[in-house]
Each structure stands twice: as structure tokens, then as C-alpha cells.
VOKE-199099 format. One record per atom (N, C-alpha, C, O, CB): x, y, z. Coordinates in steps of 0.02 Angstrom, whole numbers, padded with zeros to 5 digits, always signed. Glycine has a CB too. Example, Ala and Ser with C-alpha at 12.3 -4.5 7.8 and 13.67 -1.06 7.14 Angstrom:
+00660-00284+00390;+00615-00225+00390;+00660-00165+00390;+00712-00166+00423;+00565-00224+00452;+00642-00112+00354;+00684-00053+00357;+00645+00002+00394;+00670+00057+00402;+00704-00030+00286;
***
This chain:
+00309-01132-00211;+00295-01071-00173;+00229-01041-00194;+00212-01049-00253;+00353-01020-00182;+00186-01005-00151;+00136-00964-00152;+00133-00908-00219;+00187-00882-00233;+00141-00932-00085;+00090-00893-00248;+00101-00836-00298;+00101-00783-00243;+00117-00729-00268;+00041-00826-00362;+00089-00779-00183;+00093-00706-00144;+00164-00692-00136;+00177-00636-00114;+00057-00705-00066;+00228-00740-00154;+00294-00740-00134;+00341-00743-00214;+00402-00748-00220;+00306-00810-00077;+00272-00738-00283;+00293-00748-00313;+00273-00683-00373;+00213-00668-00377;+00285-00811-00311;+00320-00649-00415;+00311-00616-00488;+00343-00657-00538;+00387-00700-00541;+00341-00542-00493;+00280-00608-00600;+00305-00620-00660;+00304-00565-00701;+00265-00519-00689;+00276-00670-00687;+00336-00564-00745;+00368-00509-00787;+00288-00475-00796;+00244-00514-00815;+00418-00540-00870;+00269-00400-00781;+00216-00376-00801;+00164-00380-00735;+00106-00367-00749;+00196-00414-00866;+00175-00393-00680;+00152-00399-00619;+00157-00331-00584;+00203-00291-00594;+00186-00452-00586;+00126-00325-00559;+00094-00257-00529;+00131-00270-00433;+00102-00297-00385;-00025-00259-00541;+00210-00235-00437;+00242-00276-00366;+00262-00191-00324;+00224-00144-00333;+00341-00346-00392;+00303-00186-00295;+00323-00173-00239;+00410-00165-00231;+00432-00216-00205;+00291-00224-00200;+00451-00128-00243;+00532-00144-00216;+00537-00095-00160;+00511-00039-00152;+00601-00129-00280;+00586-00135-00116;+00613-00066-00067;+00692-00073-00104;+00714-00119-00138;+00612-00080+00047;+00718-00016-00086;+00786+00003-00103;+00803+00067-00069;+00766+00115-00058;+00795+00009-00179;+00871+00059-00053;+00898+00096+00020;+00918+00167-00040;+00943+00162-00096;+00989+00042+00080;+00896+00232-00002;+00905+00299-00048;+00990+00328-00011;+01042+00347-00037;+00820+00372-00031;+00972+00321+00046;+01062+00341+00098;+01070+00290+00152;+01033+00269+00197;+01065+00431+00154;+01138+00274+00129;+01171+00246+00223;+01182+00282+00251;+01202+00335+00227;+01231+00210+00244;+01174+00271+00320;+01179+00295+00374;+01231+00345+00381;+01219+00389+00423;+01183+00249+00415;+01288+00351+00349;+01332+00381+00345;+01313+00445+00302;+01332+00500+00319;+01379+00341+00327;+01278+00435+00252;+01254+00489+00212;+01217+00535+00211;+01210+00577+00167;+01239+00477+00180;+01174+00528+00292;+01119+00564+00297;+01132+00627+00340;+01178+00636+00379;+01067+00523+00323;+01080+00670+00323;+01097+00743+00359;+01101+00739+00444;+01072+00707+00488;+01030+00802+00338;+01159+00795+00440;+01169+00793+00518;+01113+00820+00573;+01069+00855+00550;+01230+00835+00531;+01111+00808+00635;+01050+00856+00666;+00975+00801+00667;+00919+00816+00687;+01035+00939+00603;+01003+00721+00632;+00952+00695+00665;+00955+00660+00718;+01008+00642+00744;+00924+00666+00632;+00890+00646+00742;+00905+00584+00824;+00953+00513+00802;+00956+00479+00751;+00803+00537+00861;+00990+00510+00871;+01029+00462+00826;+01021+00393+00816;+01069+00357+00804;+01087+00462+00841;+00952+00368+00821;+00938+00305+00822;+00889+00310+00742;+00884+00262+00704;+00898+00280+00902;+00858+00380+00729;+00855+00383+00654;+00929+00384+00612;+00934+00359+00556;+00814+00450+00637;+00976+00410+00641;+01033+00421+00589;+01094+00368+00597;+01153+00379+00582;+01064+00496+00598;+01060+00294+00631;+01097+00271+00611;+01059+00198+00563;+01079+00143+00544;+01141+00267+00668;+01014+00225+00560;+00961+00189+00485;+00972+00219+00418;+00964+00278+00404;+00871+00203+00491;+00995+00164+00375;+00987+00175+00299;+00931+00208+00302;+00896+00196+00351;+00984+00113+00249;+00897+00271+00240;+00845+00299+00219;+00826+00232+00163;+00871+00197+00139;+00860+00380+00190;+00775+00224+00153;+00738+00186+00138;+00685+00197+00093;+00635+00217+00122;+00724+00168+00183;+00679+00191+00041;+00608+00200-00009;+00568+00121-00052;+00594+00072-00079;+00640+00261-00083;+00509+00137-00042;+00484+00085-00079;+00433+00127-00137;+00406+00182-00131;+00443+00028-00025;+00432+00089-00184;+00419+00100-00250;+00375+00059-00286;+00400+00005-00303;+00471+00100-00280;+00311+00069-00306;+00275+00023-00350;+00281+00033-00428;+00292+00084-00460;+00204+00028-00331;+00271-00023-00445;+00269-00023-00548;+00255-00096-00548;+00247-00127-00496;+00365+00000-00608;+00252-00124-00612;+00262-00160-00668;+00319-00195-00635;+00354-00161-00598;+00274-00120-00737;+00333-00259-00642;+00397-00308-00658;+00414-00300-00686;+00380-00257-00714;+00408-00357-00668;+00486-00319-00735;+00513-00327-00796;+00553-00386-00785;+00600-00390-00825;+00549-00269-00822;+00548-00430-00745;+00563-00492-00754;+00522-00531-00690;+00503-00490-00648;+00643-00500-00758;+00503-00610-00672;+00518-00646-00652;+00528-00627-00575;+00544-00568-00583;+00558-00664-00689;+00529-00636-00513;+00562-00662-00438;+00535-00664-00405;+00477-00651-00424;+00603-00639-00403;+00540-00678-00341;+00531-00714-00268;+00546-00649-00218;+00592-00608-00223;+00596-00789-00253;+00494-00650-00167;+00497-00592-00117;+00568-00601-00113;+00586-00659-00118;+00451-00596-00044;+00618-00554-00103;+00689-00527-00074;+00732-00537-00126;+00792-00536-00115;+00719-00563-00006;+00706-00550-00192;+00762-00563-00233;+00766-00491-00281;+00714-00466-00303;+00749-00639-00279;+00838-00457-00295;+00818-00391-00318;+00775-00403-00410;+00792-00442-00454;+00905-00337-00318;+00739-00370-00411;+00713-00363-00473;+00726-00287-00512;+00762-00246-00483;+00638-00379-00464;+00698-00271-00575;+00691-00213-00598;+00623-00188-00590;+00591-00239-00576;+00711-00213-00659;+00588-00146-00590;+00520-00111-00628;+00509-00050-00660;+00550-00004-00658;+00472-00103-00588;+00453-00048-00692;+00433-00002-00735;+00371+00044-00693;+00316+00017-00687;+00410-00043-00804;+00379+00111-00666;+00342+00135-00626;+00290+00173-00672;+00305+00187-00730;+00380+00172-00578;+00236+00188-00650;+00190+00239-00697;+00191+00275-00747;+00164+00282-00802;+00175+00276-00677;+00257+00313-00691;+00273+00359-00758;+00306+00364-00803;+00313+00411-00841;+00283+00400-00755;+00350+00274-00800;+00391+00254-00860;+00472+00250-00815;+00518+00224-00847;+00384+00324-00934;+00488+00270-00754;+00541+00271-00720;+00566+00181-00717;+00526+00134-00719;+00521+00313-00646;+00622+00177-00712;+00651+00111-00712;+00673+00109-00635;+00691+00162-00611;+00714+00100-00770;+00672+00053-00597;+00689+00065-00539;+00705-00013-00515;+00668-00062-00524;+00635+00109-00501;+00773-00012-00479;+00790-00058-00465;+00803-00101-00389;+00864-00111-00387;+00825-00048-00498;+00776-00125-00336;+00776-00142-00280;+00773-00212-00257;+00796-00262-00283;+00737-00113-00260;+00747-00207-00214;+00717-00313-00183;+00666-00298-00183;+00644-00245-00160;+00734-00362-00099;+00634-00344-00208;+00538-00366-00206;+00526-00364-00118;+00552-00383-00066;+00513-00479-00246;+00466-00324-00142;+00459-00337-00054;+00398-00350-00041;+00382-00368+00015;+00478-00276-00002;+00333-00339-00114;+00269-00361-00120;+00257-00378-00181;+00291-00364-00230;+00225-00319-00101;+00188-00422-00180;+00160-00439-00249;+00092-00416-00244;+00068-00428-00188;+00162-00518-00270;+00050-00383-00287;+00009-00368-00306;-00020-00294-00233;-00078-00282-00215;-00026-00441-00325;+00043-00261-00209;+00032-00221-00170;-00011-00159-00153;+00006-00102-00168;+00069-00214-00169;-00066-00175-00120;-00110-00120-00119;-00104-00029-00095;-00057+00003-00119;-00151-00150-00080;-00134-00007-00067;-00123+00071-00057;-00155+00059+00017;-00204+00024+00026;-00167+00135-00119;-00115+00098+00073;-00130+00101+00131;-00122+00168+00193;-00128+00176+00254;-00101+00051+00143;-00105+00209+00130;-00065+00259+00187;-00120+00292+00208;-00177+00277+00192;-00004+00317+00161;-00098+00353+00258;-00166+00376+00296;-00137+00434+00321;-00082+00441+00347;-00200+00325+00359;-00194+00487+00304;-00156+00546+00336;-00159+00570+00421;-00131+00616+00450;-00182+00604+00297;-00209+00512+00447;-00236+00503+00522;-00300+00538+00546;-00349+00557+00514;-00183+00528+00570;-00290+00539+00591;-00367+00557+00636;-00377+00627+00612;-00319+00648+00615;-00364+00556+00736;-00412+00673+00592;-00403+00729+00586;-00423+00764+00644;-00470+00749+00680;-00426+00746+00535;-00369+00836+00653;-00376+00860+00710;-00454+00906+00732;-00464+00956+00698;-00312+00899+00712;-00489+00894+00768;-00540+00915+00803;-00543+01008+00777;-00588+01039+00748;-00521+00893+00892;-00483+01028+00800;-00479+01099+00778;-00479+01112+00712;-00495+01170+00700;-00425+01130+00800;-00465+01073+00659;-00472+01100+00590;-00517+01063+00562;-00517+01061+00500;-00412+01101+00550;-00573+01021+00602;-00605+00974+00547;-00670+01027+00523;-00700+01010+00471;-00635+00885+00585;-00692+01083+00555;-00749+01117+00536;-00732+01194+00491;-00772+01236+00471;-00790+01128+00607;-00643+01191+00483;-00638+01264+00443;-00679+01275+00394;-00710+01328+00390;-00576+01279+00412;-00687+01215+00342;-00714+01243+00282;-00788+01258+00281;-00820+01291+00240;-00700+01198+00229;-00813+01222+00349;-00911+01233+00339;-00887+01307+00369;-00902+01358+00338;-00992+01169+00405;-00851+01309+00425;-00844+01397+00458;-00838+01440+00412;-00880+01485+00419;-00778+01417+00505;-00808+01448+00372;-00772+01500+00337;-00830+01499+00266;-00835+01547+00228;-00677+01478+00320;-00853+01461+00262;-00926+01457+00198;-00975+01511+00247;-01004+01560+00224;-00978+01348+00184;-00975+01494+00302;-01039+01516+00344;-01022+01601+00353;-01057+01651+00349;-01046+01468+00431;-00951+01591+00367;-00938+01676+00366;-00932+01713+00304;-00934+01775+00305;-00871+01695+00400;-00925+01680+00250;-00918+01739+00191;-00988+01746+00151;-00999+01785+00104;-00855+01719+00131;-01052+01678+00195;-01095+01721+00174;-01140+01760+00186;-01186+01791+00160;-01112+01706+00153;-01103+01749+00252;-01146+01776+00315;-01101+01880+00282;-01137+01929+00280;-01108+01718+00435;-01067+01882+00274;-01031+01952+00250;-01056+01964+00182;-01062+02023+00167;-00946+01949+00250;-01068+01925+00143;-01112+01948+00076;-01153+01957+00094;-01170+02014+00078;-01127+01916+00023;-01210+01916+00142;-01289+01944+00171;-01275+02018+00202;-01322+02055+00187;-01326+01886+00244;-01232+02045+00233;-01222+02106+00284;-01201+02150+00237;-01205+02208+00256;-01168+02098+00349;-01170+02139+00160;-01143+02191+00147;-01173+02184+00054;-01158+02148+00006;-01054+02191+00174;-01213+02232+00065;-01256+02242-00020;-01212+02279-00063;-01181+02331-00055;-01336+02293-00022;-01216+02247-00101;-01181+02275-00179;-01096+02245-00177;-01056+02284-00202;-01180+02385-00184;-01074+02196-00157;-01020+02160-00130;-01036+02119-00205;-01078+02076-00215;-01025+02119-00041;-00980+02154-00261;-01006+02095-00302;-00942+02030-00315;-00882+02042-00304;-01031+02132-00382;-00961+01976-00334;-00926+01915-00334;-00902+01925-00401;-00925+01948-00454;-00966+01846-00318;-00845+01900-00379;-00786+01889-00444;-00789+01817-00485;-00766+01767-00458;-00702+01892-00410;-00823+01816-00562;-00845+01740-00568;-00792+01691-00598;-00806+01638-00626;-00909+01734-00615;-00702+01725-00584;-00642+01730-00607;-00624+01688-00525;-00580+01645-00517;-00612+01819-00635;-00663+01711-00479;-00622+01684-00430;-00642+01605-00402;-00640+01585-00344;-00623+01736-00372;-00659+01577-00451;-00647+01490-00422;-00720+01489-00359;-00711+01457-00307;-00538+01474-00366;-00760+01512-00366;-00816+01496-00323;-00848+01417-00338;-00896+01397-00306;-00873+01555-00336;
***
């Protein structure tokens, strides 16, 4: 087999492991979400040995032990918080432009060097 299908103890992998069955989960969701296990995946360390789908243990960052099925090897980072929305992508130049545009208009306005400028 491929090392992409394959760990070893100290390998940098990937587990998913189911957090609720379907039965367990809060009421009030759609029901094609609530009738899916909740689902988490988890990166760490190996602590032994396996083959994509076989359950393993790992050792996560922060020392957490966690136990699931391999579901990657050497798994990268991909998430994304998306397109950002049009309406909030210019608050922070706006709001720079207005407070100094209100320090220019207003003399003797003194700055607080306590407040994180």
C-alpha cells in the first residue's frame, strides 16, 4: 500500500469520530441534518501504526488523547472563512478615516495611550 493510506506511530494524521447519533442530537433541527451522526475530525500525532479506516489513537497538540478511524495522513489545513462580504470588507479603512477625520475637527481631543492604538 501507498504511504498516503499508510501511518506510523508519531505521524502527523487525521481521525474522524462520531460526537452524537442521530438520536442524540438537539431537537428543532432539519430533518435530514438530524438524522446524521454529528461528526468531528481531529488532528495529532499517531500513537501507533494503521491504514486509512482502521481506528487508531492520537496525541493532539495540546496533549489530548483521542480516539477514532484514520481518515488522513499527513493532513493539511483547508478551511476558509469565504468570500468576504462586499459590505464589511472596507469597515476598518472607514472607521480609521472617521476617527481621524474627528481628531482633525476636534482640538484638544486627547488620545488615551492605554487604549490599544
Amino acid at each position: 500500500m501507498p504511504d498516503a493510506f499508510r501511518c506510523s506511530a508519531g505521524d502527523w494524521v487525521e481521525v474522524e469520530y462520531v460526537l452524537l447519533q442521530p438520536a442524540e442530537r438537539a431537537s428543532g433541527l432539519p430533518a435530514d441534518t438530524a438524522a446524521q451522526p454529528l461528526r468531528a475530525w481531529v488532528k495529532g500525532f499517531a500513537l501507533a501504526g494503521g491504514m486509512i479506516g482502521d481506528e487508531v489513537e492520537i496525541e493532539t497538540m495540546t496533549g489530548r488523547k483521542v480516539r477514532g478511524r484514520l481518515s488522513a495522513v499527513s493532513p493539511g489545513y483547508s478551511h476558509t472563512f469565504g468570500t468576504p462580504l462586499p459590505e464589511i470588507v472596507g469597515i476598518g479603512r472607514d472607521l480609521r478615516a472617521r476617527v481621524a477625520a474627528y481628531r482633525a475637527a476636534t482640538p484638544g481631543v486627547r488620545v488615551d495611550p492605554e487604549a490599544g492604538e
